[in-house]
C-alpha positions in Angstrom: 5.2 -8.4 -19.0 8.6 -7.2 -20.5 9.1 -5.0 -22.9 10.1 -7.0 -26.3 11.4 -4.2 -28.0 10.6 -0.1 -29.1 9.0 -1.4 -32.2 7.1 -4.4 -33.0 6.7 -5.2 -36.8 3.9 -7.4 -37.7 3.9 -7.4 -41.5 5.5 -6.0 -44.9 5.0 -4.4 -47.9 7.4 -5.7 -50.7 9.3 -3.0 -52.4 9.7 -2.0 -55.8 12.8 -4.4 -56.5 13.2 -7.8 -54.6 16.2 -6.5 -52.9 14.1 -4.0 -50.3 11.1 -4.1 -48.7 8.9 -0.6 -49.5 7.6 -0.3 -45.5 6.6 -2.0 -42.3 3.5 -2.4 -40.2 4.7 -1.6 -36.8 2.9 -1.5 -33.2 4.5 0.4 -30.3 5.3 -2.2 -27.5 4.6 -0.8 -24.1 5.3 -4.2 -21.9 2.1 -5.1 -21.5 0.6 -3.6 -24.4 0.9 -3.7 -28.1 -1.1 -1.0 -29.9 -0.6 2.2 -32.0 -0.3 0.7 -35.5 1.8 2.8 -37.6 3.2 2.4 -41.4 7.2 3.1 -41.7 8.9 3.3 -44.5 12.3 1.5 -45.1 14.5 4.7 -44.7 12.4 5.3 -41.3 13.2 2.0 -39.8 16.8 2.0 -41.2 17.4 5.7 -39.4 15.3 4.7 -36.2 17.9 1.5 -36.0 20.5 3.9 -36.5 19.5 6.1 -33.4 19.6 3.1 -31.0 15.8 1.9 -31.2 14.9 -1.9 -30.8 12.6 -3.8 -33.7 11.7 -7.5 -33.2 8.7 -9.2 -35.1 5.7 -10.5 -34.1 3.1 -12.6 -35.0 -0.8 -13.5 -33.8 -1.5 -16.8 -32.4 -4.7 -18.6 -33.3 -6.3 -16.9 -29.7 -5.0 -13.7 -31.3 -2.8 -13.1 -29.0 0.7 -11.4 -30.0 3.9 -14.0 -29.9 7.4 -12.4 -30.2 9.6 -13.1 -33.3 12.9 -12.0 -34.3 15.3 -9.3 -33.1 15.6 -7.1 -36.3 18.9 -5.7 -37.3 20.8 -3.3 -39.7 23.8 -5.2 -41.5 25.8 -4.2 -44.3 26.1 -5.9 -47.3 28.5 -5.1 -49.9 28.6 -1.4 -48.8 25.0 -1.5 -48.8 22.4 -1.4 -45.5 20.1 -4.3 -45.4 17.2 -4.7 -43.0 17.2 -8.3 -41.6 15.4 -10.8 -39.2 19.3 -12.6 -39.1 22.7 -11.1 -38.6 24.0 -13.9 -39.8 22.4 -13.2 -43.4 24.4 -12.0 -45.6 22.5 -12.0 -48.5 22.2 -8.4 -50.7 18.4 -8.0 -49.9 16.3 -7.2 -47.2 15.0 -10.7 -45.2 11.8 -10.9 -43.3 11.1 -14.5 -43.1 7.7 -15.5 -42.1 6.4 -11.8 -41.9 3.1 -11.5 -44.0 2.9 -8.7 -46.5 0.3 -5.9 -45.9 
């Protein structure tokens, strides 16, 4: 199986303000493997994007099984860094459609 990305994110914690999330629920992705849960907080995921590393999200099917979502990305908005499940979004929030909160 292929790797999907360096970080899957499986669900959210709203932030403090409707504009940004607070952190993520994140699972390292090793092909044929998801495992090591690990909570990240918005300024983590914003610098590990920064360095180069890949985030898509993911989701269990009804087997439980893992399915692969959405490429994540960093965009700016107004001067301001967004995290987003859609480049094309250019909304000034952060947007995790159909990502469940933790």
């Amino acid at each position: 199986m292929q790797k999907w990305a360096d970080y899957l994110i499986s669900a959210v914690k709203s932030g403090p303000t409707v504009t940004h999330i607070h952190s993520v629920e994140v699972h390292s992705d090793f092909g044929c493997v998801v495992c090591e849960t690990l909570i990240l907080s918005r300024a983590e995921v914003i610098a590990n994007l920064k360095k180069g590393c890949t985030y898509t999200t993911i989701q269990r099917t009804a087997m439980g099984k893992w399915r692969k979502g959405e490429d994540v990305h960093l965009v700016i908005v107004n001067g301001e860094e967004y995290i987003k499940v859609g480049e094309n979004d250019s909304k000034p929030s952060d947007n995790f459609e159909n990502v469940p909160e933790f």
